[in-house]
mmCIF file of the C-alpha atoms, coordinates in Angstrom:
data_MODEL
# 
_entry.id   MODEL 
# 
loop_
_atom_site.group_PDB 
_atom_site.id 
_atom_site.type_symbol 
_atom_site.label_atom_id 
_atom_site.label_alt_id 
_atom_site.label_comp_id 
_atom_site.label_asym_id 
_atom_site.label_entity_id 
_atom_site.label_seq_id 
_atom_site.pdbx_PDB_ins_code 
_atom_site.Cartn_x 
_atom_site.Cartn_y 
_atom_site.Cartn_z 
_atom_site.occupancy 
_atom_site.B_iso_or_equiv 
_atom_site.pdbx_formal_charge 
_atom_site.auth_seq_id 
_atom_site.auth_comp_id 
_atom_site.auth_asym_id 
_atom_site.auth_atom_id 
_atom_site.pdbx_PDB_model_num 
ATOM 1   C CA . UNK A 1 1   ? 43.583 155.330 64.120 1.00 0.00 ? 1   UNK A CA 1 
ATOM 2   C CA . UNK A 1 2   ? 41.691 156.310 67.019 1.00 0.00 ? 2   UNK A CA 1 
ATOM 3   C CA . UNK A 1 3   ? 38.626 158.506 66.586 1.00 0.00 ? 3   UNK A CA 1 
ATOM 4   C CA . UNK A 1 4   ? 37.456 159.941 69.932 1.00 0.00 ? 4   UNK A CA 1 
ATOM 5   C CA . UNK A 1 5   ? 38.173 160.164 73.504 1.00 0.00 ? 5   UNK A CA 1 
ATOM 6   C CA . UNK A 1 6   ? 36.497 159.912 76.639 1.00 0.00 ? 6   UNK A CA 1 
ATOM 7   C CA . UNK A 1 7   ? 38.775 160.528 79.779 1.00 0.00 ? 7   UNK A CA 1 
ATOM 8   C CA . UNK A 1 8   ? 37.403 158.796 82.773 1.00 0.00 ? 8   UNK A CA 1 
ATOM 9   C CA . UNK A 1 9   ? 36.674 161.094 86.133 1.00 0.00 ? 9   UNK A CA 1 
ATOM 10  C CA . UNK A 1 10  ? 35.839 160.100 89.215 1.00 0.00 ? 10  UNK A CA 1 
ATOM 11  C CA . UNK A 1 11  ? 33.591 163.110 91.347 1.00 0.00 ? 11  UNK A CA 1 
ATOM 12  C CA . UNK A 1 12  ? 32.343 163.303 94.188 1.00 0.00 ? 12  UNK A CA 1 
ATOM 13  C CA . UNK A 1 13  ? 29.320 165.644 93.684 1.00 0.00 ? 13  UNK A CA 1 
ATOM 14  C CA . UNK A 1 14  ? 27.739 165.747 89.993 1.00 0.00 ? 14  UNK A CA 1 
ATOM 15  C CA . UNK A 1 15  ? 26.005 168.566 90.452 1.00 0.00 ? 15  UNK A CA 1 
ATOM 16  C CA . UNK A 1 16  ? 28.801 170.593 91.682 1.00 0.00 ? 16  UNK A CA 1 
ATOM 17  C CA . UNK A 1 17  ? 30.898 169.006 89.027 1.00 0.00 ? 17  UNK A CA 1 
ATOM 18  C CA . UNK A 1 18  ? 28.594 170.181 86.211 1.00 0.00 ? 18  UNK A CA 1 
ATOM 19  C CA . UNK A 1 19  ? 28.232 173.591 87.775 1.00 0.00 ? 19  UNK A CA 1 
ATOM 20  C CA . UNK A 1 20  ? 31.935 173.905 88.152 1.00 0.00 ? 20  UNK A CA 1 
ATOM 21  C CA . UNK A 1 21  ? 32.334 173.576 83.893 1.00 0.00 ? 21  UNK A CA 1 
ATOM 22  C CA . UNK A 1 22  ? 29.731 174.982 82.755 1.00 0.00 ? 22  UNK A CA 1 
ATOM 23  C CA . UNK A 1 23  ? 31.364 177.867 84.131 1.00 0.00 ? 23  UNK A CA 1 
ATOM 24  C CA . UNK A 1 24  ? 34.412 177.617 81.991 1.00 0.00 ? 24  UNK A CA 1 
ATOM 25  C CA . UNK A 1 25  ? 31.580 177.931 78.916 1.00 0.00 ? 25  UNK A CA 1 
ATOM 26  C CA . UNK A 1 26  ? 31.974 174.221 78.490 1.00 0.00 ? 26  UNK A CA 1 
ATOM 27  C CA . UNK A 1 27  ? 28.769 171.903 77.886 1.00 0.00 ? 27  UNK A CA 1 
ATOM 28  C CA . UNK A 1 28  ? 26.809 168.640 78.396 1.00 0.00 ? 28  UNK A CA 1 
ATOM 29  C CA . UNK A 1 29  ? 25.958 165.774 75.915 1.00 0.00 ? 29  UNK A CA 1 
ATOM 30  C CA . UNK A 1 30  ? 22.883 165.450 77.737 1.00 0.00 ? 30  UNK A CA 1 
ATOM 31  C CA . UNK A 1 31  ? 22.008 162.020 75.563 1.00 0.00 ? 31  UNK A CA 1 
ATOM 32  C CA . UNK A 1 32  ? 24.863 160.817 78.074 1.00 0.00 ? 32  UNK A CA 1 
ATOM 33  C CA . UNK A 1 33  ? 24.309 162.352 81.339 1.00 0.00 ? 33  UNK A CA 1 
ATOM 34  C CA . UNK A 1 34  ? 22.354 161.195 84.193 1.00 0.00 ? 34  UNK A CA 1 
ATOM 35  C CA . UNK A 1 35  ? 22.754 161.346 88.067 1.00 0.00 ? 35  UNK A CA 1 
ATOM 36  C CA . UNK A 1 36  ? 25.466 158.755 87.725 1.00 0.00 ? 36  UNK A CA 1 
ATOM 37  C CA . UNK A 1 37  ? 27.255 159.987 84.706 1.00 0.00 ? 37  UNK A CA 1 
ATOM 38  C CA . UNK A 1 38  ? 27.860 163.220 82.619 1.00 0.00 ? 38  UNK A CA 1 
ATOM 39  C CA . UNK A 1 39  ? 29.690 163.737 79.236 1.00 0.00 ? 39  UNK A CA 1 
ATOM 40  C CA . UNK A 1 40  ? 31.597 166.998 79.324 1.00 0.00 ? 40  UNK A CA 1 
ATOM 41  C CA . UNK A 1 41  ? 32.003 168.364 75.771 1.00 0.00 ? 41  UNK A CA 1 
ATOM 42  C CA . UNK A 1 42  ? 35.830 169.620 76.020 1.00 0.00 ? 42  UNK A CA 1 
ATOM 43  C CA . UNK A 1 43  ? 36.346 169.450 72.223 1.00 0.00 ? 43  UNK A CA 1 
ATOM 44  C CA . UNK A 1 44  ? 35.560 167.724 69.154 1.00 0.00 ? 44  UNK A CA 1 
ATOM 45  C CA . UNK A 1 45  ? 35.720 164.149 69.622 1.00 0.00 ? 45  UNK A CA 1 
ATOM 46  C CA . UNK A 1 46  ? 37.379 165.317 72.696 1.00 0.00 ? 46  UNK A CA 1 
ATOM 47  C CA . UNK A 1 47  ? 34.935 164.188 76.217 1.00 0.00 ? 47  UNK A CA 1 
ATOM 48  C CA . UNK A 1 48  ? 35.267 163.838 79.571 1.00 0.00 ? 48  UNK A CA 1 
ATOM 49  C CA . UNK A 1 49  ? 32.960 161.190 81.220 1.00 0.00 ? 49  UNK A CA 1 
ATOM 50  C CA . UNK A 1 50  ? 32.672 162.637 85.188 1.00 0.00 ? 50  UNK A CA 1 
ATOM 51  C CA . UNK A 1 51  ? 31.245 159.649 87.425 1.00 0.00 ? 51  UNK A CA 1 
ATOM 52  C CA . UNK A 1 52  ? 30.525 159.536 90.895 1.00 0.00 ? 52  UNK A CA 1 
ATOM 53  C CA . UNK A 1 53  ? 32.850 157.619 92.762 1.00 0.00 ? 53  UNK A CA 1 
ATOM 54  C CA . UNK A 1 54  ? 30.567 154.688 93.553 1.00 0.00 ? 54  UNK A CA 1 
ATOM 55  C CA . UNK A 1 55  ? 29.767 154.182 89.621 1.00 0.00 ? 55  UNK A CA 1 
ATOM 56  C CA . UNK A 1 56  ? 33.725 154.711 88.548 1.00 0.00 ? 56  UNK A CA 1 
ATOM 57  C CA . UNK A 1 57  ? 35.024 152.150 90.773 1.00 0.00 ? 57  UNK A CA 1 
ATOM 58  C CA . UNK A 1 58  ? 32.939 150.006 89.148 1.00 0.00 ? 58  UNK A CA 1 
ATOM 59  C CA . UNK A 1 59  ? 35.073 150.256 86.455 1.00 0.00 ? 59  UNK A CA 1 
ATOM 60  C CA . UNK A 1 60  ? 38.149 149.148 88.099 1.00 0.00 ? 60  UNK A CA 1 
ATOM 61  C CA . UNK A 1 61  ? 39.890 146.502 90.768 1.00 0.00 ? 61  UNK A CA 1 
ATOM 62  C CA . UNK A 1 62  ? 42.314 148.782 91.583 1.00 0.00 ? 62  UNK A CA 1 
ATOM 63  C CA . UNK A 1 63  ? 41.700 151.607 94.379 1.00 0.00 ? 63  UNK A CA 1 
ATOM 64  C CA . UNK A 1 64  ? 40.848 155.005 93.284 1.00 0.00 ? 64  UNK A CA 1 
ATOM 65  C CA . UNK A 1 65  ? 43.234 157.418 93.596 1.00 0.00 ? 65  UNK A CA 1 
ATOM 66  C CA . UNK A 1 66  ? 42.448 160.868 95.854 1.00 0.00 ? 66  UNK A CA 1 
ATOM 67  C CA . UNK A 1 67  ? 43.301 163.718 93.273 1.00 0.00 ? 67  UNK A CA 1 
ATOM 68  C CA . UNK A 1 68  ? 43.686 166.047 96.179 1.00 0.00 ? 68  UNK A CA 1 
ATOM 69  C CA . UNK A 1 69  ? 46.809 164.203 97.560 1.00 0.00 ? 69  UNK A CA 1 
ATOM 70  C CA . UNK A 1 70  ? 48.428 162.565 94.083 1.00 0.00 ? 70  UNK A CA 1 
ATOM 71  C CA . UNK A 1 71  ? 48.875 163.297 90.278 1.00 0.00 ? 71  UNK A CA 1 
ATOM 72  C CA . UNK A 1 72  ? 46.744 160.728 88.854 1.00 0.00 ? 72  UNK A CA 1 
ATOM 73  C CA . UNK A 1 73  ? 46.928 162.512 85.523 1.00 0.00 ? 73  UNK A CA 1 
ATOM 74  C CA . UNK A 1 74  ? 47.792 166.251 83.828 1.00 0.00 ? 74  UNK A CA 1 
ATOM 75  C CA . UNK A 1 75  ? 45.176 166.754 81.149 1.00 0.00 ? 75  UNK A CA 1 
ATOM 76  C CA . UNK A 1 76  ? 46.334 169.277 78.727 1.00 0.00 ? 76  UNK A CA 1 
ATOM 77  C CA . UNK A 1 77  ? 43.999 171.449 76.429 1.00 0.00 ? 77  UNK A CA 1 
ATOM 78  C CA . UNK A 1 78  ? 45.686 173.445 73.906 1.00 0.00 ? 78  UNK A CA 1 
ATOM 79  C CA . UNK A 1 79  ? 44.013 176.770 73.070 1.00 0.00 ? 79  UNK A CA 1 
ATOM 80  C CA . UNK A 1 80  ? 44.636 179.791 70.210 1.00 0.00 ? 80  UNK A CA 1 
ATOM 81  C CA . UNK A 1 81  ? 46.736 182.831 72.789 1.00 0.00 ? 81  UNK A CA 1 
ATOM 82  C CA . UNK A 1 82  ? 48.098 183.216 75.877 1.00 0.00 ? 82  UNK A CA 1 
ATOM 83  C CA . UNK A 1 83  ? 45.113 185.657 76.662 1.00 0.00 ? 83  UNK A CA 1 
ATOM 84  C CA . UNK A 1 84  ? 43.011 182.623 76.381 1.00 0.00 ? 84  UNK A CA 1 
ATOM 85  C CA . UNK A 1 85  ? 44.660 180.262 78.353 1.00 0.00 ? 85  UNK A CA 1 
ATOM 86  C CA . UNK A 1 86  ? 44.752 182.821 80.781 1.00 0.00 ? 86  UNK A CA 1 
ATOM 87  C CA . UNK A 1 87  ? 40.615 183.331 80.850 1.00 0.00 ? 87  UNK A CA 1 
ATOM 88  C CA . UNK A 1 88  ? 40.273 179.500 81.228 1.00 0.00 ? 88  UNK A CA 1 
ATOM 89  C CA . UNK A 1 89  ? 42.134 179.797 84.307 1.00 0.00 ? 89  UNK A CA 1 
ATOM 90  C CA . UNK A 1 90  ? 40.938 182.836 85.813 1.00 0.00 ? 90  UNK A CA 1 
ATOM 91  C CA . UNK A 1 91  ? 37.093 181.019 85.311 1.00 0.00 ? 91  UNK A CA 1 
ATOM 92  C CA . UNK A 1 92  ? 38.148 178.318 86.808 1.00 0.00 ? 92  UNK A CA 1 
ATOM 93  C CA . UNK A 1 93  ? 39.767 180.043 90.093 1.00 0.00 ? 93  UNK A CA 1 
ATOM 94  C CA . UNK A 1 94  ? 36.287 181.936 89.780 1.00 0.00 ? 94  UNK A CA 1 
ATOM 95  C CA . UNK A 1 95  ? 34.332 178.468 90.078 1.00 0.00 ? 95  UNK A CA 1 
ATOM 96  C CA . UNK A 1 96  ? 36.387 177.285 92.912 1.00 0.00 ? 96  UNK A CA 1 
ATOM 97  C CA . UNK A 1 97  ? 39.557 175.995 91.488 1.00 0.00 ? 97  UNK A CA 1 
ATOM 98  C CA . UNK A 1 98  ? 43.005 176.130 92.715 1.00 0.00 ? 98  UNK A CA 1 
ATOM 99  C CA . UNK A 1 99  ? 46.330 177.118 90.808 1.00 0.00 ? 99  UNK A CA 1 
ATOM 100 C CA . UNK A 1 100 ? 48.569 174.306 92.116 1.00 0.00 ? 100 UNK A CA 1 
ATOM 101 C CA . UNK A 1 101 ? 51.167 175.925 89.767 1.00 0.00 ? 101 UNK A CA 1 
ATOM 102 C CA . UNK A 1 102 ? 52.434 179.770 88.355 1.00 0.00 ? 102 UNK A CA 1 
ATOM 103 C CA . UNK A 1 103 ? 52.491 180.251 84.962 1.00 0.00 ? 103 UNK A CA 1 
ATOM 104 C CA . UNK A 1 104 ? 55.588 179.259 82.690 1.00 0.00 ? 104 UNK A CA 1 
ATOM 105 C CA . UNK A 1 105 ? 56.413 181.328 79.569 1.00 0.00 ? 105 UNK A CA 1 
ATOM 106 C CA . UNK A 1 106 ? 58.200 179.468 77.513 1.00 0.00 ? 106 UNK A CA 1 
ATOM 107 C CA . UNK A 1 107 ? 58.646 181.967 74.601 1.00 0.00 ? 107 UNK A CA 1 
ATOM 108 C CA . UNK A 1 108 ? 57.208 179.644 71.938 1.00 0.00 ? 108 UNK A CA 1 
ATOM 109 C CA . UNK A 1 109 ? 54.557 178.427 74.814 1.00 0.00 ? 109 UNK A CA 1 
ATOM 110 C CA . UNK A 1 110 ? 52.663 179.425 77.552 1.00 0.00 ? 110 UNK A CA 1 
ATOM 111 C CA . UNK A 1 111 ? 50.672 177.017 80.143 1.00 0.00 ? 111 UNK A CA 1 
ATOM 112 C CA . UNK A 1 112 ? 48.526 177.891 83.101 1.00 0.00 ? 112 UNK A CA 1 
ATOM 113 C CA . UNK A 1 113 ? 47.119 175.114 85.272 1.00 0.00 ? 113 UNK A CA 1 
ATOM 114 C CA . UNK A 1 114 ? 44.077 174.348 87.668 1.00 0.00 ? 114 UNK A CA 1 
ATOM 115 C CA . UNK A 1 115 ? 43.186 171.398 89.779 1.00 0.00 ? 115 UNK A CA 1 
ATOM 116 C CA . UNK A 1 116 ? 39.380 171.368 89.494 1.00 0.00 ? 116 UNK A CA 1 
ATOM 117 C CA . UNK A 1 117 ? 36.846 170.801 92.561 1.00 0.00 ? 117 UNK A CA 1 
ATOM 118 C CA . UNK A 1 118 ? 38.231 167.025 92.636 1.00 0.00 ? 118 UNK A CA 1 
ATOM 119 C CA . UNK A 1 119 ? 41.580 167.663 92.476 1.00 0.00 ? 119 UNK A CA 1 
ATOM 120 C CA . UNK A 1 120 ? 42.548 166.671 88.661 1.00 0.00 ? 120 UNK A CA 1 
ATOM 121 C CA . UNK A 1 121 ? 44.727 168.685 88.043 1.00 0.00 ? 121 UNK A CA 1 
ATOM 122 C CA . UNK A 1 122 ? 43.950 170.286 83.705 1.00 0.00 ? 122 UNK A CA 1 
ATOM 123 C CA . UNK A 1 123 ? 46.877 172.665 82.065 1.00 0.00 ? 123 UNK A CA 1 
ATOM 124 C CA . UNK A 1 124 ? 45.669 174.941 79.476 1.00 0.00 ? 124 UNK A CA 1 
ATOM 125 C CA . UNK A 1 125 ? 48.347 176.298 76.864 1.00 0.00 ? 125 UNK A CA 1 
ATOM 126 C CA . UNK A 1 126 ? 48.921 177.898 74.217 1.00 0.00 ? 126 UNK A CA 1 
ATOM 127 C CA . UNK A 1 127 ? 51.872 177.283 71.711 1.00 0.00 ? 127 UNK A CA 1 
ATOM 128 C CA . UNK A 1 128 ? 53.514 178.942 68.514 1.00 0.00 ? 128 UNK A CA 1 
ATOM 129 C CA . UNK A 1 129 ? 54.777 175.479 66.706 1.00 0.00 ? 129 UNK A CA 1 
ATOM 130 C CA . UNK A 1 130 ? 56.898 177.144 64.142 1.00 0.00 ? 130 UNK A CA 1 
ATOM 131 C CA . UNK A 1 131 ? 59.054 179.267 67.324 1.00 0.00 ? 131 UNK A CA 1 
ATOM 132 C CA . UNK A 1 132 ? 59.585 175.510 69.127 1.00 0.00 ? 132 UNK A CA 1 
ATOM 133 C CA . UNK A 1 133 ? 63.017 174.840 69.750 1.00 0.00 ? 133 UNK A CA 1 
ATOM 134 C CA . UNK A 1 134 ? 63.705 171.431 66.583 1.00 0.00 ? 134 UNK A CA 1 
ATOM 135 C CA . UNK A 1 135 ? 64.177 169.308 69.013 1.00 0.00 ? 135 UNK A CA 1 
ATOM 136 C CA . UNK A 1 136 ? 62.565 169.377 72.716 1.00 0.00 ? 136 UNK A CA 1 
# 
């Protein structure tokens, strides 16, 4: 089986970037981060690589996609109460994010949603597994 991941991210300003989530209390590998590159810590064995957009399309043929204008990809991070996924959001608004969404109460979950300064778009939730309908 798998044993980490690193989610690819295209930026456009690394320092902003960084700024941006180390405001949500989130950190830097710093072993690999430089001006082209950073490794957000989002969990263990859990990263985010941000690259600028010159170094990411590197990676690729195909044409980056403009977060602002599509869904490229929902990132969901699962957190202990609803109070929490709430203060991940309300830092994020804080550092300059938007709320592309309101927040759905499930009952057995709860998920609030930003689109960071790039536009990719991260849901936070929060989720009794035991209250989950059997099947979904």
């Amino acid at each position: 089986m798998f044993r980490q991941i690193f989610v690819n991210l295209a930026v456009k300003d690394m320092a902003r970037s960084q700024a941006f989530f180390k405001a949500l209390g989130l950190t830097f590998n710093q072993r690999f981060t430089n001006a082209q590159g950073a490794c957000l810590e989002i969990g263990e064995n859990f990263y985010a690589m941000l690259l600028v957009e010159p170094f990411f399309q590197g990676f690729t043929k195909k044409p980056m996609s403009d977060a602002h204008k599509a869904t490229e990809v929902i990132l969901a991070l699962s957190v202990d109460s609803r109070a929490e996924a709430e203060e991940v959001v309300r830092k994020a608004v804080a550092a300059g994010a938007a709320t592309p969404n309101a927040p759905q109460d499930h009952g057995f979950m709860y998920q609030h949603g930003f689109a960071d300064l790039d536009g990719h778009q991260w849901e936070v939730f929060w989720m009794d597994e035991a209250a989950a309908p059997a099947q979904m």
